[in-house]
C-alpha positions, 0 to 999 in steps of 0.5 A, a space after each residue: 209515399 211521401 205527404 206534401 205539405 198541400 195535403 194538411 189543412 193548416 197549411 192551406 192558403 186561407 183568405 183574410 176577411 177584408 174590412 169591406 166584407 166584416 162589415 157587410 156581414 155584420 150589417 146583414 145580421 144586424 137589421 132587419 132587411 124584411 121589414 122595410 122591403 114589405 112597404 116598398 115591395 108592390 110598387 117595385 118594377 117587376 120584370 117585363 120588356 126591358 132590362 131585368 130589374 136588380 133585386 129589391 133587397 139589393 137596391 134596398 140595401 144600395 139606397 141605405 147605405 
């Protein structure tokens, strides 16, 4: 039986990594997102009648940058 190209690894379609997404990893790695959140966390809304709030690391990380 014949192998198709589709069966090698080096020549699966791989992904480029975009500026966007470099960047956000590298961000994450670089600060400290814990530290922050510890002072902001008891007075976050918590979950009840309405709309779920976003995660506090989410909207930490939307207000910084």
């Amino acid at each position: 039986m014949q192998r198709s190209f589709a069966k090698y690894d080096r020549f699966r379609k791989q992904r480029k990594i975009a500026r966007r997404e470099a960047f956000l990893a590298e961000l994450g790695r670089v600060v400290p997102w814990r530290r922050p959140e510890a002072p902001i966390k008891p007075y976050y809304p918590l979950a009840g009648k309405g709309r779920k709030p976003y995660r506090l690391s989410t909207m930490l990380r939307i207000h910084l940058l």
